[in-house]
N, C-alpha and C positions, 0 to 999 in steps of 0.2 A: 297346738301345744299350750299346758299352763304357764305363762309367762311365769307366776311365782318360781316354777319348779324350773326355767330355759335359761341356760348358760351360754353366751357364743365365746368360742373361741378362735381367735385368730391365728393362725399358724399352726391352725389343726394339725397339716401334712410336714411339720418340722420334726426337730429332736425330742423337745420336751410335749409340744403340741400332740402331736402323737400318740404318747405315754399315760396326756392327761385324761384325754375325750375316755379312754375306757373307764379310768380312775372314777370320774366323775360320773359315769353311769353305775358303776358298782355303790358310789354312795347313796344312788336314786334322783341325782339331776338327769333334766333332758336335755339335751347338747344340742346347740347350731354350730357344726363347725363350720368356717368360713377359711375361703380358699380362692388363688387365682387360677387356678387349675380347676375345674370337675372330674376329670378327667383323675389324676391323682386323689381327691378325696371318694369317688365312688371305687376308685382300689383299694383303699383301706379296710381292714377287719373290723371295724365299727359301722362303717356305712351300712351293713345290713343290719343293724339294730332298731328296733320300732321306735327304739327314744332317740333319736339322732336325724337331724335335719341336714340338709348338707345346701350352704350357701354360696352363692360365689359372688367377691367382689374383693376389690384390690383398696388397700391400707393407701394409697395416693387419688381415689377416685371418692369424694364424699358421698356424692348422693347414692351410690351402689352399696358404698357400705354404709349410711346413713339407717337405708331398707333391708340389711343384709341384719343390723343390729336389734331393729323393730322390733316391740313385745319378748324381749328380753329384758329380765332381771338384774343382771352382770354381763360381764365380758373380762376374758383374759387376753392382753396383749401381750403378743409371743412372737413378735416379726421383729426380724431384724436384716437388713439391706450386706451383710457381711457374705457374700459371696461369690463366688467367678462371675466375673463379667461385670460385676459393679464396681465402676470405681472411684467411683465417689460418695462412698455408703454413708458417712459424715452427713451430708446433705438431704439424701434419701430419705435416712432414718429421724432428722426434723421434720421433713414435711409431711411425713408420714404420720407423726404422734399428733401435728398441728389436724388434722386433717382428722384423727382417730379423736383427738379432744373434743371438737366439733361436734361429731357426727355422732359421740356418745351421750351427747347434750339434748341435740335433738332426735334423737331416736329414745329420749326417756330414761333412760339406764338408771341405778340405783349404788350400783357400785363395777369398780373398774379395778381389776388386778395385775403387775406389771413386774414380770421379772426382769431385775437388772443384772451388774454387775457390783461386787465391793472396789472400794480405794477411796481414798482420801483424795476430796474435792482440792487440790494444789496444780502448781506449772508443773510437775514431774511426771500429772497423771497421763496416759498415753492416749493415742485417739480413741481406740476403740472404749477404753472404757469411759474415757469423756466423750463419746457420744450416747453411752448409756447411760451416763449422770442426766445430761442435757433430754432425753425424750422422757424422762423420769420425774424433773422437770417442770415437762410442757404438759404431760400429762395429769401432777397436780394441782397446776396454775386453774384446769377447768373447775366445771363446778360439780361434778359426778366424785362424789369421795374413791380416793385412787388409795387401792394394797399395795404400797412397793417393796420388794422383798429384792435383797442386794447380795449375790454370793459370789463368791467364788469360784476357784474349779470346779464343775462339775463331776462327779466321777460315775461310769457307769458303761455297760458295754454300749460300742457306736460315737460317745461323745468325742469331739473332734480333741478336746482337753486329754482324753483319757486315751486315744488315738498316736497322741504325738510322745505323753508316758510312754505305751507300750513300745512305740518302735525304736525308741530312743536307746530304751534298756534292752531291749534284745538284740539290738543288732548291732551295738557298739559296748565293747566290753569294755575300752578305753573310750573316754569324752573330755572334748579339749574344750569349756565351758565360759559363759560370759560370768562376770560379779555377780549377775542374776538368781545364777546357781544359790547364795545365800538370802538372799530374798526368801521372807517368809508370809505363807500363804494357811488359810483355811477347808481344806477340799471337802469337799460334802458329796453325799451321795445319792446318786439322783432319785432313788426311793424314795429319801427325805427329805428332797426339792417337791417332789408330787404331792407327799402327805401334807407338806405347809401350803401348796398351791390350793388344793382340794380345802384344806381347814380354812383357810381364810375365811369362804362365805359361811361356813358351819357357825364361826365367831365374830360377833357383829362389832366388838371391840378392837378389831382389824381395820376398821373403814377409817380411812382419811389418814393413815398411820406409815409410817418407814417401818422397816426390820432388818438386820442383817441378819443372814443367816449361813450358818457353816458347822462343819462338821466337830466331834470333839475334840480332836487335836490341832494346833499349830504347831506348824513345820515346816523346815525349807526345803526348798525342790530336791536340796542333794540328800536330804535323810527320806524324802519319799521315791528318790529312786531306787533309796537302799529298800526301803519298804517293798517295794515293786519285785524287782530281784531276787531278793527272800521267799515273799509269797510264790512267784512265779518260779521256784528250781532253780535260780541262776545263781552263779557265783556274784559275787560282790563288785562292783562298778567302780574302775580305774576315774577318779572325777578331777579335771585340775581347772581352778580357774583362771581364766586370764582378765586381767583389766581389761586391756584393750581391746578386745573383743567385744563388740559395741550388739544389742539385742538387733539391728538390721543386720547384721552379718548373720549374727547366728543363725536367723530363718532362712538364710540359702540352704545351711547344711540342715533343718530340718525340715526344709521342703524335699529336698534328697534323699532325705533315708524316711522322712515318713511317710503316708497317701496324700497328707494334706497340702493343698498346693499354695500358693507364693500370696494370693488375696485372703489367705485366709490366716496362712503360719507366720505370715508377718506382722497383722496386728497383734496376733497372739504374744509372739516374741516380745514385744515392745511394751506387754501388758506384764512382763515376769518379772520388770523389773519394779513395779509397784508391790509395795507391800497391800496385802488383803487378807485383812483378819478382822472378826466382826467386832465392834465399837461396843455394842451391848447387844445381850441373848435374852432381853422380853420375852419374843414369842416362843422362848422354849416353856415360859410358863403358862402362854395363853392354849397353845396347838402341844402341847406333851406327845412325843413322837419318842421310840428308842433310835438315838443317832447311831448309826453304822460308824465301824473307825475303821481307817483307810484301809486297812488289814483285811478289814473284813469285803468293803467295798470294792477291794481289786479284786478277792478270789470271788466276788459275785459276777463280776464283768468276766475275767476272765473263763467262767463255768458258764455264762450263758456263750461267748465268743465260740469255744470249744462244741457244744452242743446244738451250735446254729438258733439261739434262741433269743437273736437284734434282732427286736420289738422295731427301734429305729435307729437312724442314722445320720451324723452328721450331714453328710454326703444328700441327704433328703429334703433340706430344703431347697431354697432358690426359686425361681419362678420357671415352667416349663414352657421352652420357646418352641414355637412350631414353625418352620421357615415358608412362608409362603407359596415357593415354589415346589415344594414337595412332592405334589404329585405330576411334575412339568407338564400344569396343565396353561402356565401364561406366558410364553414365549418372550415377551415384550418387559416382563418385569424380569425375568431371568436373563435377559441378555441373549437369549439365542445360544447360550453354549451352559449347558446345562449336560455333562458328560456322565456318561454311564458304560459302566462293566459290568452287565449280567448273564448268569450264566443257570442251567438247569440240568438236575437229574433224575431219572424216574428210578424207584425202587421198589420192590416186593417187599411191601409195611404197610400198613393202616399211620392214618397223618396222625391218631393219638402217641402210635409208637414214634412215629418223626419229631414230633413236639416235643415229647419227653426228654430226646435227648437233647435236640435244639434249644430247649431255655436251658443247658445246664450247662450252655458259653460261658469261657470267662472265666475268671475266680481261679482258683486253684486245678479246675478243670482244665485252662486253658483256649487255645483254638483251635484244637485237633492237628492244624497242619501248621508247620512252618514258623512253629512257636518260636525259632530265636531270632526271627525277624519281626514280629511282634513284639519282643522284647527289648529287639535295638529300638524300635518305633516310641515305645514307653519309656525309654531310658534315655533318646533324645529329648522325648517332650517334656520330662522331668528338667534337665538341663535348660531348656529355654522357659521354665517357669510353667509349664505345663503339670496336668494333673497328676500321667504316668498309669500305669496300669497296677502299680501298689495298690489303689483304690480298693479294688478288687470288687465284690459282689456281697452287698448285706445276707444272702441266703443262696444255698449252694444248688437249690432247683426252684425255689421261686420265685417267679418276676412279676412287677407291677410296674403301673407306669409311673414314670418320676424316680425310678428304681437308678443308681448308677451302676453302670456295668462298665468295669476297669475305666477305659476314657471315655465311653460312650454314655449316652442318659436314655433311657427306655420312654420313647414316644407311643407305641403301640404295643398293645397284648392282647392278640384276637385268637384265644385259644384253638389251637388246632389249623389255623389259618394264616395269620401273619403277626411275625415280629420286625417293630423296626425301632432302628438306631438310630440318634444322632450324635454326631462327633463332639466330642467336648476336649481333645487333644486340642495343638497350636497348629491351627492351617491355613493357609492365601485363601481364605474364604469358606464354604459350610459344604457337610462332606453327611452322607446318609449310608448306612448298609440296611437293606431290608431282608428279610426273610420271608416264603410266601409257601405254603403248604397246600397241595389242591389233590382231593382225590380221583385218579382218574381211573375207579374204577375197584373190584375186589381185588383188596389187599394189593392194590397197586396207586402209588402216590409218587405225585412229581414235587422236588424240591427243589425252590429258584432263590437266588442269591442275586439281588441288585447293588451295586454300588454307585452312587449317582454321586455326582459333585459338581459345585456352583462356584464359580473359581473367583475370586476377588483382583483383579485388573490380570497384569500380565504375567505376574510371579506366579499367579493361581492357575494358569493355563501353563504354564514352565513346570509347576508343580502335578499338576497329572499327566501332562506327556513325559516326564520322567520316568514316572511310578507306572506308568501305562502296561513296556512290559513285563513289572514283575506282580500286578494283579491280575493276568490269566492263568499263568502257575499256581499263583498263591489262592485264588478263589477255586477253582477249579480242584485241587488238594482241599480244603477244605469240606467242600459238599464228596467229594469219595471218602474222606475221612470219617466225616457225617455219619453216610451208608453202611459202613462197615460197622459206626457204633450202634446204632438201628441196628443191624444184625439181620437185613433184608438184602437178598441178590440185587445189582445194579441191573437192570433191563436195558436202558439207555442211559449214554450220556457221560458225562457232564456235555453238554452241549450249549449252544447261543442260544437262547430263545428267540421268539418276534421279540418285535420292540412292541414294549406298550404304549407308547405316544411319538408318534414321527418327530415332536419338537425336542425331543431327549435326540442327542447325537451317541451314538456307540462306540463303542472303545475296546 
């Protein structure tokens, strides 16, 4: 590639990462996107473009990404340590920029761009956004001239910001609200997050600079929920505030009623109550963009929402864990109790008609069987801070890996062959559902349902002899559920299959 023309971005496979790599090929950069996954970035709709490199190395490991950054011109830094399973993302996300500062030093870079957050640098400010003050920073302390571009809400279909709007206003007509609620903010849309990301390097007058950036209007949360409402057919939002209602309360109840779960709607919460609204609009005169106003910016989110047309999604970042034990092929690091419920049935279908329906789990679809026990399941895990099945599914028949599907996160996509899950609900340890599609024959195909689980001490072993038997009815209903939506005669089955590994115990 011409270095002149090669861009890396980091957090390719995020919200904004995502949205950028195509932007930046339509302007005529060649993109390295860099990723802890390969796996998630060769699922991407860019990965197959001849301008588009695909790297892998992690934001904490320098020399990976030292050579990850190599014969690159720029780099956008787009990571950020904010979600499930991190919990000390404060920490994370310095050593990570210490670490990117470095590494963009010595890998030659020319220029470095870095989305933040807006607030005024004070003791009021909350973590979250004083950890994006502070990698902001570390990043212009180096010596590679750093873009910082500082906004506010984003707005746009998928963004977690725009996420906890929508659920908030639809599904509570009445809200009994923090002082927050008057707190005023500048929400910008994320079209016009990309075209300032993308402009930066077009305008050389960028380099070594701050900006804030936000949308046309300032407004408090309670006149953009009127906003939301309006746009959205809904009648007008009962809003009362309470003092006492402190922004850590408040994210229980919007972890409740929204997808977004307890590590992520809690910094969020605690950020409402800072004022953010940009200090000065320079770069509207260096990058001239037509700003979207909210009005507008919700019925774009909401029209692509509707039309299945989340590009990306909160829910997309994270880094993809892959549990070692996964194929119970090491006895000795699994403990020897490595449990499993699998079950198999053969039907009159070809596996492309088995697949078809099979990726269309989940979501509004549902699980074909037994759905209000699935629902109790999502509605406990909600309660103990769990993800919940609100989550739901970025697109309503395609799956990729790194894709969230309600609690679970998409480990494998072997079209026509296997799908597998891993658990991302709260459980005594780590919990797998696979799917495995095998032709055995014309227009005859067997469909196997494993569910394996690795129990974390003795509650984890309490916890699948409990559940034990109500997952042979329950899986068991689901693959004849399956069949019937195939629209293929069952020939056998649901039945046990072999085991695939004597060291997996049955259940």
């Amino acid at each position: 590639m011409d270095h002149n023309r090669t861009v890396a971005v980091l957090g390719a496979t995020g919200y904004i990462g995502g949205r950028l790599v195509p932007a930046l090929l339509e302007r005529g950069w060649r993109v390295r996107a860099v990723g802890r996954n390969p796996d998630k970035l060769r699922c991407r709709a860019f990965a197959s473009n001849p301008n588009v490199e695909l790297a892998r190395a992690d934001a904490l490991d320098g020399p990976t990404l030292t050579e990850a950054l190599r014969g690159c011109f720029a780099a956008y830094y787009l990571v950020h340590s904010m979600f499930p399973g991190v919990k000390d993302f404060e920490d994370r996300d310095k050593r990570a920029a210490m670490t990117m500062r470095d590494a963009a030093a010595e890998a030659g870079l020319e220029r470095l761009v870095y989305l933040g957050g807006l607030g005024d640098q004070d003791g009021s400010l909350s973590a979250h956004l004083k950890s994006r003050m502070e990698v902001g920073e570390i990043l212009a302390g180096g010596p590679v001239p750093l873009t910082w571009l500082r906004a506010a809400m984003i707005m746009g279909s998928g963004s977690a910001s725009f996420e906890i709007l929508r659920y908030l206003v639809e599904r509570l007509p009445v809200m009994v609200t923090p002082a927050w609620v008057k707190s005023l903010s500048q929400p910008i849309a994320v079209t016009n997050v990309i075209d300032y990301l993308c402009g930066c390097l077009d305008v050389p007058a960028t380099a070594g600079r701050t900006f804030d950036i936000g949308g046309p209007d300032i407004l408090s949360y309670r006149e953009l929920f009127d906003i939301y409402a309006r746009v959205a057919g809904l009648r007008k939002r009962i809003i009362i505030p309470v003092p006492v209602l402190t922004p850590k309360l408040s994210s229980y109840w919007i972890q409740l009623v929204t997808p977004v779960p307890t590590s992520l709607s809690r910094p969020l919460a605690e950020g409402l109550r800072n004022r953010v609204v940009c200090r000065e609009n320079t770069i509207r005169e260096l990058i001239p963009t037509r700003l979207l106003s909210p009005e507008e910016a919700i019925a774009r989110a909401l029209d692509r929402t509707v039309r299945h047309e989340v590009e990306t999604c909160w829910s997309d970042a994270g880094s993809l864990r892959v549990p070692e034990w996964i194929d119970c092929g090491d006895a000795p690091y699994a403990g020897g109790t490595v449990f499993e419920s699998a079950h198999t049935v053969t039907l009159s279908a070809t596996p492309t008609r088995v697949w078809h329906v099979l990726t269309r789990l989940g979501g509004d679809e549902g699980w074909m069987y037994g759905d209000w026990l699935w629902k109790m399941r999502g509605l406990l895990d909600k309660l103990i801070g769990g993800t919940g099945l609100r989550r739901g599914r970025r697109h309503p028949s395609d799956l990729r890996v790194g894709d969230a599907l309600d609690f679970w996160r998409v480990l494998v996509v072997e079209e026509n062959s296997r799908l597998r899950l891993l658990a991302e609900m709260k459980v005594p340890g780590e919990a797998l559902l696979q799917f495995d599609v095998e032709e055995r024959g014309p227009n005859r195909t067997a469909l196997t349902l494993r569910a394996r689980f690795l129990p974390r001490g003795l509650w984890g072993i309490v916890y699948w002899k409990a559940l034990a038997p109500v997952h042979t009815p329950l899986f068991r209903g689901m693959l004849t559920a399956l069949a019937r939506k195939v629209g293929g005669a069952i020939l056998s089955g649901p039945v046990t299959p072999p085991k695939e590994d004597s060291k997996c115990r049955i259940s």
